[in-house]
ROSE-4610 file (N, C-alpha, C; in Angstrom, 1 decimal, always signed):
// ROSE-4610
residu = [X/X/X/X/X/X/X/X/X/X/X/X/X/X/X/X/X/X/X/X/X/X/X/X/X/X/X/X/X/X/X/X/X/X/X/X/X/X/X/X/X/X/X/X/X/X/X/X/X/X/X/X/X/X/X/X/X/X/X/X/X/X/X/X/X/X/X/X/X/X/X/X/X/X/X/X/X/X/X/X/X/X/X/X/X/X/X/X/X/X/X/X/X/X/X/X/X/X/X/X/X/X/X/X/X/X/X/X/X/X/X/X/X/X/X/X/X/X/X/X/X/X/X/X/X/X/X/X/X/X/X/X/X/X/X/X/X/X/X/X/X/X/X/X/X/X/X/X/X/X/X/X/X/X/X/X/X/X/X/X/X/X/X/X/X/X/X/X/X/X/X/X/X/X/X/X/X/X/X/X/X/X/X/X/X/X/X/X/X/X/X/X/X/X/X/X/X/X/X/X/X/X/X/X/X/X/X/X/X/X/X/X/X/X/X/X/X/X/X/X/X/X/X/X/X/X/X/X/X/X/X/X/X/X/X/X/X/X/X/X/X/X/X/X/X/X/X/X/X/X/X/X/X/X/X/X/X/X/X/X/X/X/X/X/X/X/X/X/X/X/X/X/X/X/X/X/X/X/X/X/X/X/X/X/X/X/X/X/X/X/X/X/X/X/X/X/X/X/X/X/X/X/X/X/X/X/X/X/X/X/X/X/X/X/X/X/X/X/X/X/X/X/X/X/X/X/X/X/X/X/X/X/X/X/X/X/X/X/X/X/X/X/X/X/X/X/X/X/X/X/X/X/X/X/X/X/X/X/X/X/X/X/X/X/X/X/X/X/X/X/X/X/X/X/X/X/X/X/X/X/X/X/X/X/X/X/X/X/X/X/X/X/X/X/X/X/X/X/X/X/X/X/X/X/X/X/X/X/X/X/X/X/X/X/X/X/X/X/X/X/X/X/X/X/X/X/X/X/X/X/X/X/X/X/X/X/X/X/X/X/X/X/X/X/X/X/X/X/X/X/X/X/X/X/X/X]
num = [1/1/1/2/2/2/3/3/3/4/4/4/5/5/5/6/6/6/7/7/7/8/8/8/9/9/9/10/10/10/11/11/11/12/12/12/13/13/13/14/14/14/15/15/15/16/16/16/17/17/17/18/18/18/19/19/19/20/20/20/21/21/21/22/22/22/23/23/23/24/24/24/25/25/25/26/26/26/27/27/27/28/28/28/29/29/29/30/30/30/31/31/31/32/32/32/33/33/33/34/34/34/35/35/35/36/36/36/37/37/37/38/38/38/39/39/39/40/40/40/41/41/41/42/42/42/43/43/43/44/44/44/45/45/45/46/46/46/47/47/47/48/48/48/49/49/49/50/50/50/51/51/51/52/52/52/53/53/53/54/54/54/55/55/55/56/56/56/57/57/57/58/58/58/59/59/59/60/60/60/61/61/61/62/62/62/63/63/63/64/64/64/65/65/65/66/66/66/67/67/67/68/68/68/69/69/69/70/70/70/71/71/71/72/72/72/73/73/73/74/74/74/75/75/75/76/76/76/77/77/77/78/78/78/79/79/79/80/80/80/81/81/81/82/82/82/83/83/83/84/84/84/85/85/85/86/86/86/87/87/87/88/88/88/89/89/89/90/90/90/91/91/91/92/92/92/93/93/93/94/94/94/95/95/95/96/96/96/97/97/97/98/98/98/99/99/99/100/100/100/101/101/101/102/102/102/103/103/103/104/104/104/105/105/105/106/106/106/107/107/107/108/108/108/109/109/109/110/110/110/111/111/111/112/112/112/113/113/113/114/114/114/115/115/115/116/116/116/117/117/117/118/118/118/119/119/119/120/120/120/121/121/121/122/122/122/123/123/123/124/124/124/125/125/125/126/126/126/127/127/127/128/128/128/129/129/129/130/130/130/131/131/131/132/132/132/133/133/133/134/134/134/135/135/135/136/136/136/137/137/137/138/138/138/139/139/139/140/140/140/141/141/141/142/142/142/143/143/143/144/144/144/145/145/145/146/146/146/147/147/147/148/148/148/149/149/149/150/150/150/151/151/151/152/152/152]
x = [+46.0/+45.6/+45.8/+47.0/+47.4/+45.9/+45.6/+45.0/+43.3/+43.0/+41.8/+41.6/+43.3/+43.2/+43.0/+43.9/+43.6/+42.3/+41.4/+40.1/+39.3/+39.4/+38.6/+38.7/+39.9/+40.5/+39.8/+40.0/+39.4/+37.8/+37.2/+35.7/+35.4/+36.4/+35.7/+36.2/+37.5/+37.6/+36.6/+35.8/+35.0/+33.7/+33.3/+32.0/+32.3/+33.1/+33.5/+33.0/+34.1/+33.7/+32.6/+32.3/+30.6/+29.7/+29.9/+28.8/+29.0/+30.5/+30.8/+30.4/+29.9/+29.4/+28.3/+27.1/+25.8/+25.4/+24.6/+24.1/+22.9/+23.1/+22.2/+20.6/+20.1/+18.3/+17.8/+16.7/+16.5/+15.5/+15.6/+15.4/+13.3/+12.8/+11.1/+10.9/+11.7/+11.9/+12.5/+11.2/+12.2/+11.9/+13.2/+13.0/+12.2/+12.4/+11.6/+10.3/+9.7/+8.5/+8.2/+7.0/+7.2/+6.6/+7.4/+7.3/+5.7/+4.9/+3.5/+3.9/+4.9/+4.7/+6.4/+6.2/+7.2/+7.6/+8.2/+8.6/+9.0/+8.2/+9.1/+9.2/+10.5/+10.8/+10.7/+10.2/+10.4/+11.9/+11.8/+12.5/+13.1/+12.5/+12.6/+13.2/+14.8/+16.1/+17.4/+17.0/+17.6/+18.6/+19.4/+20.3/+19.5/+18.8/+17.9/+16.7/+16.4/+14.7/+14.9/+13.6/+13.8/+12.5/+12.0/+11.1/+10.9/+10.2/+10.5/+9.2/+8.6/+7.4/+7.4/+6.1/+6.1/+5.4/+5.7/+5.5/+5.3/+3.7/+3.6/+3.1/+3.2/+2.9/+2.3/+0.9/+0.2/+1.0/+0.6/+0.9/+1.1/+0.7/+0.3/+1.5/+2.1/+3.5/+4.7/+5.8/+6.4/+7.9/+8.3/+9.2/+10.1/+10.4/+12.1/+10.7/+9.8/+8.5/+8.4/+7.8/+7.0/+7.8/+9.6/+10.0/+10.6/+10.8/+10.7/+10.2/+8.4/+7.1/+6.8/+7.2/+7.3/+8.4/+9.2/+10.4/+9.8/+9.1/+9.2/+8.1/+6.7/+5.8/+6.0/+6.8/+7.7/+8.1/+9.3/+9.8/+9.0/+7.8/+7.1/+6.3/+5.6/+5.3/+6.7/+7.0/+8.4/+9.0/+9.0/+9.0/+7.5/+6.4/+5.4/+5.3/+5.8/+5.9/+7.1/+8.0/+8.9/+8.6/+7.7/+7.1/+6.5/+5.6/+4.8/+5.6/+6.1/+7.7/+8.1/+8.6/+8.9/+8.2/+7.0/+6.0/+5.3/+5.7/+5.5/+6.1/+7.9/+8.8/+8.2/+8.8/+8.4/+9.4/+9.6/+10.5/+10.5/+11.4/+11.9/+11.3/+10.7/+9.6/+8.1/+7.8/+6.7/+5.8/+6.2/+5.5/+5.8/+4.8/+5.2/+5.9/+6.7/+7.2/+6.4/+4.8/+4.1/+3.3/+3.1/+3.0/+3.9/+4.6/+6.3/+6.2/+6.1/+6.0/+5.0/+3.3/+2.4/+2.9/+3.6/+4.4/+5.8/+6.4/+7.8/+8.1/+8.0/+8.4/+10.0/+10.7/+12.2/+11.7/+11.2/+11.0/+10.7/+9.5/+8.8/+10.0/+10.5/+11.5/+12.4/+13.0/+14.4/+14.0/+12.7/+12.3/+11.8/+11.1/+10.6/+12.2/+13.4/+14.5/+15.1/+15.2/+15.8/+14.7/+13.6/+12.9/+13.2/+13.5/+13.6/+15.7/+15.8/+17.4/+17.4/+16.4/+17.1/+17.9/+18.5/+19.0/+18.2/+18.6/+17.2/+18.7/+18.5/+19.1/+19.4/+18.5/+17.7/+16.7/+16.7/+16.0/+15.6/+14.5/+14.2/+13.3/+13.2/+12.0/+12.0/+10.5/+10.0/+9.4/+9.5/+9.0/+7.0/+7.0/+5.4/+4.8/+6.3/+6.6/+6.3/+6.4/+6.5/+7.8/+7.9/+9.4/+9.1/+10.3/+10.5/+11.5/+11.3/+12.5/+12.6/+13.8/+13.8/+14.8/+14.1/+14.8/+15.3/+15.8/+15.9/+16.7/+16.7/+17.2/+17.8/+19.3/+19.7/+19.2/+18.8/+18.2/+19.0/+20.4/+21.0/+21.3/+21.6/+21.2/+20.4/+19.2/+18.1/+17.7/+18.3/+18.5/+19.2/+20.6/+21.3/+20.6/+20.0/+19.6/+18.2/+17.5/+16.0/+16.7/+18.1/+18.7/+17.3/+17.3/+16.0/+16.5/+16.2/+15.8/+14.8/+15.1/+13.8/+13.9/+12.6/+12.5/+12.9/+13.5/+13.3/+12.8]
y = [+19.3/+18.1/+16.9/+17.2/+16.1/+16.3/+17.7/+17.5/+17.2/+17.2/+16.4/+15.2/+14.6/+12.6/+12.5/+12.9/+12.6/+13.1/+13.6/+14.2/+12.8/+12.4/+11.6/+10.0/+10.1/+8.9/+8.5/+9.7/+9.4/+8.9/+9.9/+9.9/+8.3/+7.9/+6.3/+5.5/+5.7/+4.8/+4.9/+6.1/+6.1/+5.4/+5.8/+5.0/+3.5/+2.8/+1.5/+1.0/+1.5/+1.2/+1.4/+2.7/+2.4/+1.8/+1.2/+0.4/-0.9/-1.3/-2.8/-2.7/-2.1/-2.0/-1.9/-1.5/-1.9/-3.0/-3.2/-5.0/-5.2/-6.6/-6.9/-6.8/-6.3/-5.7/-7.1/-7.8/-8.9/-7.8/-8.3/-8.1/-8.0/-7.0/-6.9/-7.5/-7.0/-7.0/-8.4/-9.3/-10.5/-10.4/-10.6/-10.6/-9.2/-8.0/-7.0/-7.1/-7.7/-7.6/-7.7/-6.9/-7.0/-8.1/-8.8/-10.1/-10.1/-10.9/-11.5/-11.4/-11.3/-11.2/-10.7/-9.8/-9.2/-9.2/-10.0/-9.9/-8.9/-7.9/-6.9/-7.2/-7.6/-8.1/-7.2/-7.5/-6.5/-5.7/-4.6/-3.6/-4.2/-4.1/-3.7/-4.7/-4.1/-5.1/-5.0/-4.0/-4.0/-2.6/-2.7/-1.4/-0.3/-0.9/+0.0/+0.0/+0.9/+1.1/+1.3/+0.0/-0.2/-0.5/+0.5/-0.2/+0.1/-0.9/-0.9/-0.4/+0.7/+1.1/+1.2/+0.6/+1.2/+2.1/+2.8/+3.9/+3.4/+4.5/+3.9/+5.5/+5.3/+6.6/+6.7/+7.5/+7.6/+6.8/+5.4/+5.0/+5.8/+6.9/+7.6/+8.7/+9.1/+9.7/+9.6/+9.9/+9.8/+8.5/+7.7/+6.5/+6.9/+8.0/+8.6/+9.8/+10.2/+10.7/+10.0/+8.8/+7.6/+7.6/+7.1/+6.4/+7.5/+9.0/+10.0/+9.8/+9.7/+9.8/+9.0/+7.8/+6.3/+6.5/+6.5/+6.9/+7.6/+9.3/+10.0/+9.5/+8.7/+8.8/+6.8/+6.0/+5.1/+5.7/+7.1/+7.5/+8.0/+8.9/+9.5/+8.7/+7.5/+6.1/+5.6/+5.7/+4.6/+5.7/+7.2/+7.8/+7.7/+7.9/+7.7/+6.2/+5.6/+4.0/+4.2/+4.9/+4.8/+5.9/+7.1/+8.1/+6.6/+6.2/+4.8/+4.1/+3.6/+2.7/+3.6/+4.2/+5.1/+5.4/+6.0/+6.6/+5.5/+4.1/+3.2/+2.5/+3.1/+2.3/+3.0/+1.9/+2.4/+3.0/+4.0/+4.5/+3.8/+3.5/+3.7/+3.6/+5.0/+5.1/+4.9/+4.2/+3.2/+3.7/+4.9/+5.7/+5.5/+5.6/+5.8/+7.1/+6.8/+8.3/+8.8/+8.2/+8.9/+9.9/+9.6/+10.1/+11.2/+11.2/+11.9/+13.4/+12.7/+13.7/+14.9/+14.7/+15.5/+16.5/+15.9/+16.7/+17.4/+16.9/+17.6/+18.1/+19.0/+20.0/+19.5/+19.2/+18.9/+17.1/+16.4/+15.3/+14.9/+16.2/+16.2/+16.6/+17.4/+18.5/+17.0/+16.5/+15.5/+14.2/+13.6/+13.2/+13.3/+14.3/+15.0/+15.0/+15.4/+16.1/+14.8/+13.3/+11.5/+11.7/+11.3/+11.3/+11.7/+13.2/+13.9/+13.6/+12.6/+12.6/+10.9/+10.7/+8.9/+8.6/+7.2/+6.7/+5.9/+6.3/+5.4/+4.3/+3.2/+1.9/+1.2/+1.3/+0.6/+0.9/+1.3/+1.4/+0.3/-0.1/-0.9/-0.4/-0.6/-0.5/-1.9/-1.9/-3.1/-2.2/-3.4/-3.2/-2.7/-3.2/-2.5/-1.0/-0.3/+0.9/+1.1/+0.1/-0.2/+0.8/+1.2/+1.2/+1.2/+0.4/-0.1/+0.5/+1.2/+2.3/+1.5/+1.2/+0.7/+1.9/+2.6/+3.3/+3.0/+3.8/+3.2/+4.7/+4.4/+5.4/+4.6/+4.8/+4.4/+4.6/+3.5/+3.4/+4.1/+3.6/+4.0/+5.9/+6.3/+7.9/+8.4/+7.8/+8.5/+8.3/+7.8/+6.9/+8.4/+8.3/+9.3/+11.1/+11.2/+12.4/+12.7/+11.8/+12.3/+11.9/+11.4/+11.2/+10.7/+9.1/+8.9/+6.7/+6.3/+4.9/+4.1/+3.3/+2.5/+0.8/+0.5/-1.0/-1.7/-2.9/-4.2/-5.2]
z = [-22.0/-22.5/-21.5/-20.9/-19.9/-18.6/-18.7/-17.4/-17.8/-18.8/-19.4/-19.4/-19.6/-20.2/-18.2/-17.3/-16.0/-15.6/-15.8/-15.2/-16.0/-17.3/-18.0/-17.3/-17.4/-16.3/-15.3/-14.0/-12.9/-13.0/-14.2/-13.7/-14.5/-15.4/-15.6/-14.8/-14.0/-12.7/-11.5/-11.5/-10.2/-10.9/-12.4/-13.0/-12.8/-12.8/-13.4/-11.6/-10.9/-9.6/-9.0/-9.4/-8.9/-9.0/-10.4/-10.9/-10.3/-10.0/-9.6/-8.2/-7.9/-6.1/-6.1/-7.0/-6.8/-6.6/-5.5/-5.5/-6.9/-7.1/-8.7/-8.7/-9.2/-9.6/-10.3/-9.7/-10.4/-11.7/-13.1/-14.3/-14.3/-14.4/-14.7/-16.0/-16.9/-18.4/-18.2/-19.6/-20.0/-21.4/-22.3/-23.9/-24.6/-23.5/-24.2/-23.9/-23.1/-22.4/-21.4/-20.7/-19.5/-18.7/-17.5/-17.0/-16.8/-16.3/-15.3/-14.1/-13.4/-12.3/-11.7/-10.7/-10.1/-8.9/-8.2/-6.3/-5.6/-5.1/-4.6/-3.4/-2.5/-1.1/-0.2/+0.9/+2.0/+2.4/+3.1/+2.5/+4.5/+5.2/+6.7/+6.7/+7.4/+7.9/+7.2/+6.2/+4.9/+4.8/+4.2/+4.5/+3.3/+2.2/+1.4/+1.2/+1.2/+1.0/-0.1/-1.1/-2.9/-3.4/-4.2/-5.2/-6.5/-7.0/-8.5/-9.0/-10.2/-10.6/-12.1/-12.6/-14.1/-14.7/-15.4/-16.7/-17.8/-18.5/-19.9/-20.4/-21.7/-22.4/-23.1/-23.7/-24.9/-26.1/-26.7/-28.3/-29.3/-29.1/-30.2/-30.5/-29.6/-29.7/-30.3/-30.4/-31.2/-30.4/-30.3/-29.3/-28.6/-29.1/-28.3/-27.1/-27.4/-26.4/-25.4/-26.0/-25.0/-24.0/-24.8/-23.6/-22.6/-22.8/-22.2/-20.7/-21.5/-20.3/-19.5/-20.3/-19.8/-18.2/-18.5/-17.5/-16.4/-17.1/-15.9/-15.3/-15.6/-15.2/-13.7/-14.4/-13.7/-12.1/-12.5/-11.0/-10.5/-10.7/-10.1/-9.3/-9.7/-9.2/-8.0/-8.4/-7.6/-6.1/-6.3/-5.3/-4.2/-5.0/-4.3/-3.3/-3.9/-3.2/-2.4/-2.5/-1.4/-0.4/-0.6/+0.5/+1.7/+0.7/+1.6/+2.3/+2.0/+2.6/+3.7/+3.9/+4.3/+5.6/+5.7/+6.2/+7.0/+6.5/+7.6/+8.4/+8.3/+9.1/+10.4/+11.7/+12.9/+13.6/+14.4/+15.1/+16.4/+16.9/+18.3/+19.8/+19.0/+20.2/+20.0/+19.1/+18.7/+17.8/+17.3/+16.8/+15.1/+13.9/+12.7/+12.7/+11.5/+10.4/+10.0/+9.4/+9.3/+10.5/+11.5/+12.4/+13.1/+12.4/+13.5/+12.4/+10.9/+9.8/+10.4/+11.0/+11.3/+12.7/+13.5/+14.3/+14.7/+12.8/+13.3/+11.7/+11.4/+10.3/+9.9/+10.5/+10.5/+9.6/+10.4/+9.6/+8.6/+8.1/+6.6/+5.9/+6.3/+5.1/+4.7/+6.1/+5.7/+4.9/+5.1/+4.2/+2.7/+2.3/+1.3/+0.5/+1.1/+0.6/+0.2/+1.2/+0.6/-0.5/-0.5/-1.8/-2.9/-2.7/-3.8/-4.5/-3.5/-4.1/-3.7/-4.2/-4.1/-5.8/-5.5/-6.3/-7.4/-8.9/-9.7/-10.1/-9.5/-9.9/-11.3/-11.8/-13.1/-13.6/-15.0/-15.7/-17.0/-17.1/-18.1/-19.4/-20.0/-21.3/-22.4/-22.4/-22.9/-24.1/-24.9/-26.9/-26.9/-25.7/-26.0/-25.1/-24.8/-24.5/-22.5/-22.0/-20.9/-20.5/-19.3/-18.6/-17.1/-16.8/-15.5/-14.9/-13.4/-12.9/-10.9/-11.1/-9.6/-9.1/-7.9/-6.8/-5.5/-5.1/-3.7/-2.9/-1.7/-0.4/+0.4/+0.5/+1.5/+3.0/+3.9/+4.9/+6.4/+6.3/+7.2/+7.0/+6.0/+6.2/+6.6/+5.9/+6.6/+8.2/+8.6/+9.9/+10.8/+9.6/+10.6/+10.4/+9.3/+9.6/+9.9/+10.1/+11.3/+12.5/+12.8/+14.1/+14.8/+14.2/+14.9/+14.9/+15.8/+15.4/+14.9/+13.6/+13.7/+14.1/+14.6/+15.1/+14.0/+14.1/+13.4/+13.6]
């Protein structure tokens, strides 16, 4: 029992901290609906590559459904926008990622692989079945594992 209350322990001391170290998501969602308009800032210069996408789901479904599809259909958007992002930082040697992707098999994989493990930041849902999912990829990893530089 002792070694369950310490295992339970730890993992809300690492949740509590984790969460206190994310930097703050300005809000899409105001009052349960979704805003008129949304700033998404440029990413380049920035230690994260971030974007925010929305998901909606057939009305006609059942709520605990919607907001399911809602969600998944949000990340699937929000990875695609960060492929983009992505695909147009510049390297070093002057060349895009998208470009470097068509000649180096190593590039596609290591990127394809950040994508498929980025961080979902925030999640929102609005009353008229909206949901709003902001992700992001740390910039400097990816940095260190295409062992590559990009311009600023």
């Amino acid at each position: 029992m002792k070694v369950f209350s310490g295992l339970l322990l730890s993992v809300l001391l690492f949740l509590v901290t984790g969460c206190a170290s994310t930097p703050k998501v300005p809000d899409v969602m105001k009052r349960g609906e979704t805003r008129d308009e949304v700033t998404q800032e440029s990413v380049y210069g920035e230690r994260y590559i971030q974007a925010t996408e929305y998901g909606i789901a057939d009305e006609n479904l059942p709520k605990a459904q919607r907001k399911i599809l809602a969600r998944d259909a949000a990340i699937v958007r929000g990875e695609r926008e960060l492929m983009r992002m992505i695909k147009g930082l510049h390297l070093v040697s002057g060349e895009t990622v998208e470009k470097a992707m068509v000649t180096d098999s190593r590039i596609t994989e290591t990127v394809n692989s950040f994508i498929k493990g980025r961080e979902i930041i925030k999640t929102e849902y609005a009353e008229d079945g909206t949901c709003a999912v902001t992700l992001r990829i740390d910039k400097e990893k990816l940095k260190k594992y295409l062992d590559v530089g990009f311009e600023e």
